[in-house]
C-alpha positions in Angstrom: -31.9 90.5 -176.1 -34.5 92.1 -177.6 -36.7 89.9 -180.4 -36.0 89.7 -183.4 -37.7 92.9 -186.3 -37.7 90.3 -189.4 -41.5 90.0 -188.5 -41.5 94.2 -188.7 -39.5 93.7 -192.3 -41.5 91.4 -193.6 -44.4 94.5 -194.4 -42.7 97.1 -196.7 -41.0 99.8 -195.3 -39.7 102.8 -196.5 -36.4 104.2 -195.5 -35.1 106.9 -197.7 -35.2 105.5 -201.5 -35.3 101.6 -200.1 -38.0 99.6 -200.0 -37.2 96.6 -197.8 -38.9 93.2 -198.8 -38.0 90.4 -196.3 -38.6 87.8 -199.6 -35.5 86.9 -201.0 -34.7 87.8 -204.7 -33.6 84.5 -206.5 -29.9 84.2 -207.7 -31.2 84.5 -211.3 -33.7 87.3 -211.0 -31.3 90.4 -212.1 -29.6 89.5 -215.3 -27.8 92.1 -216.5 -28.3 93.0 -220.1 -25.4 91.0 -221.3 -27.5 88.0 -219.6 -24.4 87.6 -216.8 -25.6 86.7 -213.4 -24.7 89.6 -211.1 -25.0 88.0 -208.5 -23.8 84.4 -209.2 -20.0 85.4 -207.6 -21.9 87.1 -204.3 -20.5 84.4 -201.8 -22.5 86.2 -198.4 -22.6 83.8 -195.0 -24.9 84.2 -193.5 -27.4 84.6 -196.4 -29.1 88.3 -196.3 -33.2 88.7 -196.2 -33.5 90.3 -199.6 -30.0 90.8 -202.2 -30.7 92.5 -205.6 -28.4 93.7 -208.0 -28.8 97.6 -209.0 -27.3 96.9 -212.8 -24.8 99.8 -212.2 -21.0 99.7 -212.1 -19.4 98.5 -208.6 -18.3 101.1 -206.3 -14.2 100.8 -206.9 -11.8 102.0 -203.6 -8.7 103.2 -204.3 -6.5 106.0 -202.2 -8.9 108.8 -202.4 -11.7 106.3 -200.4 -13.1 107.7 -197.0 -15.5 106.5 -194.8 -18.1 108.8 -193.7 -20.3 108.9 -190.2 -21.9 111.5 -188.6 -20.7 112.8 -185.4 -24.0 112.4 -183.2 -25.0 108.5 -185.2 -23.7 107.0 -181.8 -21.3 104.7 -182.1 -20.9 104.6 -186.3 -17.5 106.3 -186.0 -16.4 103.1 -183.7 -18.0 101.0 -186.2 -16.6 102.6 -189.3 -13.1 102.9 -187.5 -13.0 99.0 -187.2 -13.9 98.5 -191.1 -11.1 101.2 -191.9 -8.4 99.5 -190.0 -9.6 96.5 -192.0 -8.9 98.6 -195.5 -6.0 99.8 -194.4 -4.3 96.8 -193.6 -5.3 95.1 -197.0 -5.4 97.5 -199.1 -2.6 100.1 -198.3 -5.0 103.1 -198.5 -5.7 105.4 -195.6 -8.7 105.5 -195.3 -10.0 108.1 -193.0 -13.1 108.2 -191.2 -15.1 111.0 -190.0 -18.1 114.0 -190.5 -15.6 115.7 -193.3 -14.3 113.5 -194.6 -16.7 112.9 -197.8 -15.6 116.5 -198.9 -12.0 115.3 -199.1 -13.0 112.5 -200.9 -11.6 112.1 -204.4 -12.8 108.6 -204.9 -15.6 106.5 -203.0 -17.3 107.6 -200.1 -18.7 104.7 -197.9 -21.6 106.6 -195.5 -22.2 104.7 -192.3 -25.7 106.1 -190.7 -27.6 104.7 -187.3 -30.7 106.9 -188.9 -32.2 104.0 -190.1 -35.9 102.7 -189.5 -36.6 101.4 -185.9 -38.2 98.4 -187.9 -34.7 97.4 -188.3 -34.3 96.2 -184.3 -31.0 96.0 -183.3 -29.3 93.9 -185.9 -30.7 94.9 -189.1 -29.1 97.1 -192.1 -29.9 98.5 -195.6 -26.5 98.6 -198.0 -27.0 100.4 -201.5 -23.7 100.3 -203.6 -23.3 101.6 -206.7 -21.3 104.3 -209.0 -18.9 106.3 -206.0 -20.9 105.6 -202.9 -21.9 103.3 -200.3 -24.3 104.0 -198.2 -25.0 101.4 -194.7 -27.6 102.2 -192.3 -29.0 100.5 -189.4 -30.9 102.1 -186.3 -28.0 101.0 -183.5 -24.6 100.6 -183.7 -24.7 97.0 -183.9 -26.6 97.0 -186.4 -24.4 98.9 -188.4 -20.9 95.9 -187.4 -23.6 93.5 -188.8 -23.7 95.4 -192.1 -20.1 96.2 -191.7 -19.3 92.5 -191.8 -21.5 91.7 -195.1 -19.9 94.6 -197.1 -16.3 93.1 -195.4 -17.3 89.9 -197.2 -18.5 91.6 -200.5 -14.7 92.3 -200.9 -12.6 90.2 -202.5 -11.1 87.3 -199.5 -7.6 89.5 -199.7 -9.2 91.6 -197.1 -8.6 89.2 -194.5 -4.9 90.1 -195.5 -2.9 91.9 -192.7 -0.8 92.7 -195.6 -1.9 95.3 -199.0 -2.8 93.3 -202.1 -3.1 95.6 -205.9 -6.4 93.1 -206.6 -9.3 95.2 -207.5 -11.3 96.8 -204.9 -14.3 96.7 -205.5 -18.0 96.6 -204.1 -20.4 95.2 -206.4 -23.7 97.4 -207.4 -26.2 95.9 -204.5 -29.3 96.8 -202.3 -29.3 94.5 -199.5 -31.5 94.9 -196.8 -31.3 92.2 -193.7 -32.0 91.4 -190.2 -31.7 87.9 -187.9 -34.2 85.6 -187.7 -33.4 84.7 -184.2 -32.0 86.9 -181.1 -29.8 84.4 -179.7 -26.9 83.0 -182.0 -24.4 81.1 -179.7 -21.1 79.2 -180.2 -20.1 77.7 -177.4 -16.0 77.2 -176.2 -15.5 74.5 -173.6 -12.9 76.0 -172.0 -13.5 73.5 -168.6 -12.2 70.3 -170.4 -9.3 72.3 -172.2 -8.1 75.4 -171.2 -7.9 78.2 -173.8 -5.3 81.2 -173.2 -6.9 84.8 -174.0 -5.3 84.5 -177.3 -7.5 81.6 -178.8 -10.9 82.8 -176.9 -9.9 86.4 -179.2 -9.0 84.6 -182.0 -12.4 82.3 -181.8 -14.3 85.6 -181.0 -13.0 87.0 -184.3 -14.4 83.5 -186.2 -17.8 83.8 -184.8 -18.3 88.1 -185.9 -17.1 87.2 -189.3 -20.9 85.1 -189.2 -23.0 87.0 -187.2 -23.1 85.0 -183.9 -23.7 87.4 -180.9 -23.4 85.5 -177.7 -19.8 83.6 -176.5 -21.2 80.2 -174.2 -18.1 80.2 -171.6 -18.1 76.2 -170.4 -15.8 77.6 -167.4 -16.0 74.7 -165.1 -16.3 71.3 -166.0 -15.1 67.7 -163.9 -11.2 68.6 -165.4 -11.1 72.0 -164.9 -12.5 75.7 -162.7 -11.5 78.4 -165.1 -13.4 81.6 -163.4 -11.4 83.3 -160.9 -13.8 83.8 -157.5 -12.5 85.9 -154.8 -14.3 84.6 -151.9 -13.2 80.9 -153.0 -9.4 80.9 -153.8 -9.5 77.5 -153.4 -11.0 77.2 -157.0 -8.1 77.9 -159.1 -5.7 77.1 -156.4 -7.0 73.6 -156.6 -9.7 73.2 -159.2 -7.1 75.2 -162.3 -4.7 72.3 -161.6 -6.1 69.8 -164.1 -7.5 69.8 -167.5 -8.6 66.4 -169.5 -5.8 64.3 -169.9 -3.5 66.5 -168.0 -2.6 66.0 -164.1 -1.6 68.4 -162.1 1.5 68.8 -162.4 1.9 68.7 -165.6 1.2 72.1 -166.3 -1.4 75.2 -165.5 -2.5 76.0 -163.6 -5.2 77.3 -166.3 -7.0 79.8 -165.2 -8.5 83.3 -166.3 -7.8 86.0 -163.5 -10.2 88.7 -163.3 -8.1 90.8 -166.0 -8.0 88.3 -168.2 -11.8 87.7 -168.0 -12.6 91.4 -168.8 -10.3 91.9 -171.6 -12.4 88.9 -173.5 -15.8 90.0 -172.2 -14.4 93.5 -173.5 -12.5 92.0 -176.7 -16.3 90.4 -177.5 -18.3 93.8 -176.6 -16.5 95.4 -179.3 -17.5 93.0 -181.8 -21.1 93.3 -180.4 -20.4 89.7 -178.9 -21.9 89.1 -175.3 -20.4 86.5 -172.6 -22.8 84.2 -171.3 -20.7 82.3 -168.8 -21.3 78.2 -166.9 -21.3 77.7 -163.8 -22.2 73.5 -164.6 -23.6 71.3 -161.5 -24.6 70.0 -159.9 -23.0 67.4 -161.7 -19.7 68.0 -164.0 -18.3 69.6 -161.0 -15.3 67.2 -159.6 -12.7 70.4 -159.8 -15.4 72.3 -157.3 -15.2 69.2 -155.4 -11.7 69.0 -155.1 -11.8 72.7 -154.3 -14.3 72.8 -151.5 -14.9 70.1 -149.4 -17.5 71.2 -147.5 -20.0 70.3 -150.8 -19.6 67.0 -150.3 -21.3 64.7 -148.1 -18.5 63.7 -146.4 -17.4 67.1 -146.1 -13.6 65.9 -147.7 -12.4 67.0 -150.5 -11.8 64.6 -154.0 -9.0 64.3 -156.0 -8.7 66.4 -158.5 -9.4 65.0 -161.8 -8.2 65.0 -165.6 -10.1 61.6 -166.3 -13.0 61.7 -169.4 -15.8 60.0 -168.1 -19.2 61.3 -167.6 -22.2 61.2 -165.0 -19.2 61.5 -161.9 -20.8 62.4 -158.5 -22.8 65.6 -157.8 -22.4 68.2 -155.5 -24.0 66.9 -152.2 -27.6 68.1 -151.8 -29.0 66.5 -149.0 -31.0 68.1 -146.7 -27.7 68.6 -143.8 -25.5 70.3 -146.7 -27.8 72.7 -148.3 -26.9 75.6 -146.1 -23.1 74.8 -147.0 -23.5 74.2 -150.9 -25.9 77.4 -151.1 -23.5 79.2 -149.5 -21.2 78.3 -152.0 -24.0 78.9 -155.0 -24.2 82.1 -153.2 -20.5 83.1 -153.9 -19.8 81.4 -157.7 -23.0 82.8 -158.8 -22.7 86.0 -157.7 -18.7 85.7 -159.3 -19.8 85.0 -162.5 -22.9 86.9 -163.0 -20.7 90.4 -161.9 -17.6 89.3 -164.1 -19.7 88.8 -167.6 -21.4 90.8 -169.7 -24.4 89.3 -170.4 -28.3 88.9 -168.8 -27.8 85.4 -168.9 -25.9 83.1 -167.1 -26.1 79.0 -167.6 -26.2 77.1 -164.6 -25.5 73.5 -166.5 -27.7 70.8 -165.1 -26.9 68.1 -167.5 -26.0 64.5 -167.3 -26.5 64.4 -163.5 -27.1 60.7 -161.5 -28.5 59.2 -158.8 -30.2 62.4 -157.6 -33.9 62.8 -156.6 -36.1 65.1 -158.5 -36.8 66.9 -155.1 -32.9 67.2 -155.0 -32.7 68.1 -158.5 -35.3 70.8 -158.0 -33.8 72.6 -154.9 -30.5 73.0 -157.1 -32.2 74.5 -160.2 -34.6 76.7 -157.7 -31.4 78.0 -155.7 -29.4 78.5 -158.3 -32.1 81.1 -160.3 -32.7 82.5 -156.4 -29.5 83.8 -156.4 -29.0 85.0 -159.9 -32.0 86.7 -159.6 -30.3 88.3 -157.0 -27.8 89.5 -159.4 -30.7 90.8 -162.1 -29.6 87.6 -164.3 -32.2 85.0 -166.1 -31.3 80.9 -165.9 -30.1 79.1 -169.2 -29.3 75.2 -168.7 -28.9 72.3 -170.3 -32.6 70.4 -171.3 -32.7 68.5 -168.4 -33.5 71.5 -166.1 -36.8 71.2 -167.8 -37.7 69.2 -165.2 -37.6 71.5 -162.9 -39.6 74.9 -161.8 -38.0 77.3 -163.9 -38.4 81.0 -162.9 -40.2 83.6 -165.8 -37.7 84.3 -168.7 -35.7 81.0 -168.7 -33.9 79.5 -171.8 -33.5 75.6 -171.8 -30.4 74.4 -174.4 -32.1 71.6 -176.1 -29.2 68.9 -177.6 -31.7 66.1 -177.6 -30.6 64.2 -180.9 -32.2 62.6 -183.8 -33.6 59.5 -181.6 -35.4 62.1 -179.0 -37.1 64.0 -182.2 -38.8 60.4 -183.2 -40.1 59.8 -180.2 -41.8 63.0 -179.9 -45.7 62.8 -180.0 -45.5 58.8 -179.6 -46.7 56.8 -176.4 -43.2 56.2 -175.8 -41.9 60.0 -175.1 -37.7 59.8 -174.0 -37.3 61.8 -170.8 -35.3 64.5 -172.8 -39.2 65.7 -174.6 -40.7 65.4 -171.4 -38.6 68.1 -170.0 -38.6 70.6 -173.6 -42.7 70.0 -172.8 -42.4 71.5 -169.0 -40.2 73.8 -169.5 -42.1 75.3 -172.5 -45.2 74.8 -170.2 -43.3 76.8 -168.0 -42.7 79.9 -170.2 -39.5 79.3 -171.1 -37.9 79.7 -174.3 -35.1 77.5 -176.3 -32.1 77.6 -177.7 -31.5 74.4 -180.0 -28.2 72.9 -180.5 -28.7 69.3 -181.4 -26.1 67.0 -181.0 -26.4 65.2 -184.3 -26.0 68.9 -185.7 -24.3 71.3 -184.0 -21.9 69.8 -181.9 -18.4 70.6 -183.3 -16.6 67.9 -181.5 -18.9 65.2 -183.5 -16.6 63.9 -186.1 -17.3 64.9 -189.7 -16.4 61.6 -191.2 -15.0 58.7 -190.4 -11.2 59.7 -190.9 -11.0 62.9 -189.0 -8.3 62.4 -186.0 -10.4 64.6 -183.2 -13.7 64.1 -181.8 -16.0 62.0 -180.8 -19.3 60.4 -182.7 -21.8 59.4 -180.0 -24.2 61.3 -182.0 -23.1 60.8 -185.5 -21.2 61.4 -188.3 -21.9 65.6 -188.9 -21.0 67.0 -192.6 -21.5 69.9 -194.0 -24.9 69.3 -195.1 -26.5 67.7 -191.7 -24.8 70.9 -189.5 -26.9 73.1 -192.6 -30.1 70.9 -193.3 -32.0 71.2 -189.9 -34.2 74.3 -188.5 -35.3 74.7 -184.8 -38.7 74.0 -185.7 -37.9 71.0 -187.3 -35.9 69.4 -184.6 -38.4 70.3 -181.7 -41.3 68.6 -184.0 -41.7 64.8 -184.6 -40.3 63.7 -187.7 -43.5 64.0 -189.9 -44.0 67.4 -188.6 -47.4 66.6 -187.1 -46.6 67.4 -183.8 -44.7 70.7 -182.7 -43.5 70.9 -179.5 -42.1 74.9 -180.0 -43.5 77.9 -181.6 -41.2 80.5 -183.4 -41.7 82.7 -180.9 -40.7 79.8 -178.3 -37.1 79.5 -179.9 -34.8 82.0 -178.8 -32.0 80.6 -181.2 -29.1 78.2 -182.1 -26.3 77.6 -180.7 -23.5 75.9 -182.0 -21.2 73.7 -179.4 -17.2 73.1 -179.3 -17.2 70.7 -176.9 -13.0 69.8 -176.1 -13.7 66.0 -175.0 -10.9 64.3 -177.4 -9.2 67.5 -178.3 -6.3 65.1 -179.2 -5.0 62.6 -182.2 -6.5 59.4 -182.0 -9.2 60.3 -179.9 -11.3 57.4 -180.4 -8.5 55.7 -177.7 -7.9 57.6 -174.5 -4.5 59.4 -174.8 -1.4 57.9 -174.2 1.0 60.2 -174.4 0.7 64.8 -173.8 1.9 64.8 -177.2 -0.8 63.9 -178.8 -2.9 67.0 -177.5 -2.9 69.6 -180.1 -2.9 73.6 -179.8 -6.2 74.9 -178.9 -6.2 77.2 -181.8 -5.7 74.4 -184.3 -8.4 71.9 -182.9 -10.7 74.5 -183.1 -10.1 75.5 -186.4 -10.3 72.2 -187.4 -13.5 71.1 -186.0 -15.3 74.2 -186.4 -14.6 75.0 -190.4 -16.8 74.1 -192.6 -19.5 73.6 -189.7 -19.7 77.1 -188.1 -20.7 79.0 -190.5 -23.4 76.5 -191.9 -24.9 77.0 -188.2 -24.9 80.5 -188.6 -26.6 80.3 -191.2 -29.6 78.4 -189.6 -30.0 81.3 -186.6 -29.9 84.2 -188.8 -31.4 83.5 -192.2 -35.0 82.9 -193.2 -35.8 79.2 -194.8 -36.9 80.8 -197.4 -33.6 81.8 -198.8 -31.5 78.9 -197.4 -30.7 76.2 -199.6 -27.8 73.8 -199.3 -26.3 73.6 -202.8 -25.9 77.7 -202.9 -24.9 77.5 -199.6 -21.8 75.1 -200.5 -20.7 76.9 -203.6 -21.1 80.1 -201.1 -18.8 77.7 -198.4 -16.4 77.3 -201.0 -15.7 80.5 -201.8 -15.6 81.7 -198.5 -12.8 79.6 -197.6 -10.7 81.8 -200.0 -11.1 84.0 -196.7 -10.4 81.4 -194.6 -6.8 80.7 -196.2 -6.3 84.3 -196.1 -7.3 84.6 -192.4 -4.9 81.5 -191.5 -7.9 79.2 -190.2 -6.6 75.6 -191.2 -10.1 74.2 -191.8 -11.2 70.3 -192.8 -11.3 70.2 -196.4 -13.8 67.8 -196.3 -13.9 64.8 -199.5 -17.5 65.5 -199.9 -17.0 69.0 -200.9 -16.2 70.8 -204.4 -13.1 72.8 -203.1 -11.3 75.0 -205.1 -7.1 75.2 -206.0 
């Protein structure tokens, strides 16, 4: 991932008749003449650099609408294909898209253009709306889906209809210019612990483009569950796709992707400019892999497989008389998943691992970036590989909670700030997904039925009210432990621990599992989007209270989309 042009934005640039300014333009600073708030109904997750209202009439669509793009703008016809398809479905128009079509046009013309600035990196986009015409432009063709997505949410929520609605379609009079503050915006699908069919990883896909994320955290192997298919290692979903949490084998699976599978969701996310950044977790969290192999264990038999929900279970075998074996198997799941996704990165876990040396700990971490440096591939893990040499270009996932950030810059440092403080020391960069804040599985209140709350209570406003500044920085903000340029971005985590009613009691019963579809709507709306928000707007225009009208509104969409969210008590929903 390249990093991020909001620094580039930030000086004025001209691009055609826009000038960008990265400072935002309050909600209140356009009045129109009548003293109306133009933009007081604008309901945009995540929240744009810079938003002003032009005072002109909205652009209206209606059947004469076409969508223009220039045959050699690579990859705007794609781009503007997608956003027709969208129009068509909703609003019964058809839409076409191409060089000629704007001459055909007998109504608004919506001009999709990669001509843009090179200051706009990959993400960023200008919109101008007003009168008949609509004009987006980005430098890449991902930057124009980005800009495709804010102009989908400038319509009214009945786009998200896969049937036409008569409301009235229309684009209010905007300049917009925008780009991420971070590279990296992750939501992560544990898919070890719970298996989820193509369907729901598609479906989830389609949840995280509607905010912006770009990177899909696969959790493919876990104690319950190997998801990946390897071909040098059959065993793995012979044995190892027989279980998932609180389901024995036997009792259904086995839950697997094959290799097909896989590619039509690495595909499925390339086309919503989404990349897969699969797990490979050890050497703890890896009781399928034991079952699977037994040769990585120390007494070279295999375990039973396991659908249990405990933690800290024992590692892979890494003394000195099984390294050759256990590399050799590094060697082969590696190599498997770093061929199979899409992305430069793949996560190699490390978390939540006992009664291993350092030494031990060490060879695993240095073995594991041996080989995917093999495969041209950079090591993410979980914080605790902090203690360990990392290799140049490493990214540490940092879900250290609100009791590490007091301790940091006291005499009394927890272990989990030691390791942020080598790795850092190290080169590496971070990815912050607190626990107390962006993990999806933490219960938002008390009466939610799924979850867990080791780390809290989450609501809408503690998922929104953090920064990864903030949380890598002792309370008073005295002592910092990361730079901006340190923080590679945020990621937000669907863990699928107590994917079940009543899961503060272990199940009694298959019947209380719930579809994967539904848990994850439930646990991830309101919350996703507020963590969105964090990786890809400036502080400067973040603030909760617009952000929860803005939340409000948007689930309009959501009821539209079918996403059966948690209407949370503490917030002002609409009827």
């Amino acid at each position: 991932m390249s990093r991020s042009p909001r620094a580039a934005l930030a000086a004025t640039v001209a691009v055609g008749a826009l000038a960008f300014v990265a400072a935002p333009l309050p909600a209140n600073a356009a009045d129109s003449a009548a003293g109306a708030d133009p933009l007081a109904d604008l309901a945009l997750v995540p929240q744009p650099s810079h938003v002003a209202a032009t005072g002109a009439d909205p652009v209206e669509l209606g059947a004469g609408t076409v969508i223009k793009v220039h045959p050699l703008d690579d990859g705007a016809a794609s781009v503007g294909e997608g956003f027709a398809e969208l129009l068509r479905d909703a609003t019964g128009y058809a839409v076409p898209v191409g060089q000629r079509a704007a001459g055909a046009s007998r109504g608004a013309t919506i001009e999709l253009s990669t001509r843009g600035d090179a200051a706009l990196g990959d993400e960023g986009y200008t919109i101008q709306a007003e009168g008949t015409h609509v004009s987006l432009e980005a430098h890449t063709a991902e930057g124009l889906f980005r800009g495709a997505t804010t102009l989908r949410q400038l319509l009214p929520p009945e786009v998200e209809s896969a049937e036409a609605s008569d409301v009235a379609w229309a684009i209010p009079s905007v300049d917009i210019s925008d780009a991420p503050r971070y590279d990296y915006r992750g939501a992560m699908l544990d898919v070890g612990r719970r298996f989820y069919p193509v369907d729901d990883v598609k479906r989830f896909i389609d949840h995280m483009a509607l905010y912006k994320y770009n990177a899909l955290h696969l959790h493919l192997t876990d104690d319950q569950g190997w998801r990946l298919t390897v071909d040098a290692r059959p065993e793995l979903t012979q044995v190892g796709a027989s279980t998932q949490s609180g389901w024995k084998p036997g009792t259904g699976g086995p839950w697997f992707y094959t290799k097909a599978d896989y590619q039509e969701i690495v595909k499925y996310a390339a086309d919503h400019f989404i990349e897969v950044v699969p797990e490979i977790d050890g050497p703890s969290h890896a009781m399928a892999a034991k079952a699977s192999i037994p040769e990585i264990n120390c007494d070279g038999k295999a375990v039973a497989p396991y659908s249990g929900f405990d933690v800290g279970l024992p590692t892979i075998c890494l003394t000195p008389e099984k390294r050759a074996e256990v590399r050799a198997y590094l060697q082969d799941v590696f190599t498997e998943a770093a061929q199979q996704s899409s992305s430069d990165i793949v996560h190699i876990g490390g978390d939540e691992v006992p009664s291993t040396t350092q030494e031990q700990m060490d060879w695993y971490v240095e073995t594991s970036a041996e080989v995917l440096a093999e495969q041209g591939k950079r090591v993410m893990g979980w914080h605790q590989i902090g203690a360990s040499p990392l290799p140049e270009g490493s990214i540490m996932q940092w879900w250290a909670d609100a009791g590490d950030q007091a301790s940091i810059g006291t005499p009394n440092e927890r272990p989990d700030v030691r390791e942020l403080r080598n790795a850092l020391a190290q080169g590496a960069t971070v990815v912050a997904s607190p626990a107390d804040r962006s993990y999806l599985d933490m219960k938002y209140d008390a009466s939610v039925p799924y979850g867990l709350s080791w780390a809290g209570l989450v609501d809408l406003e503690r998922s929104y009210d953090w920064d990864p500044i903030s949380v890598t920085s002792s309370t008073d903000g005295s002592v910092s432990l990361a730079t901006e340029e340190q923080i590679e971005g945020v990621e937000a985590a669907l863990w699928a621990d107590r994917a079940y009613y009543g899961s503060t009691k272990l199940p009694t019963s298959l019947d209380q599992f719930i579809p994967v579809s539904q848990y994850a709507d439930f646990v991830s709306f309101p919350r996703m989007p507020a963590i969105a928000e964090v990786g890809w707007s400036a502080p400067e225009v973040r603030s909760f209270d617009d952000f929860e009208r803005r939340i409000v509104q948007q689930a309009h969409r959501w009821d539209e989309m079918g996403i059966g969210y948690y209407k949370a008590p503490d917030v002002p929903w609409e009827e």
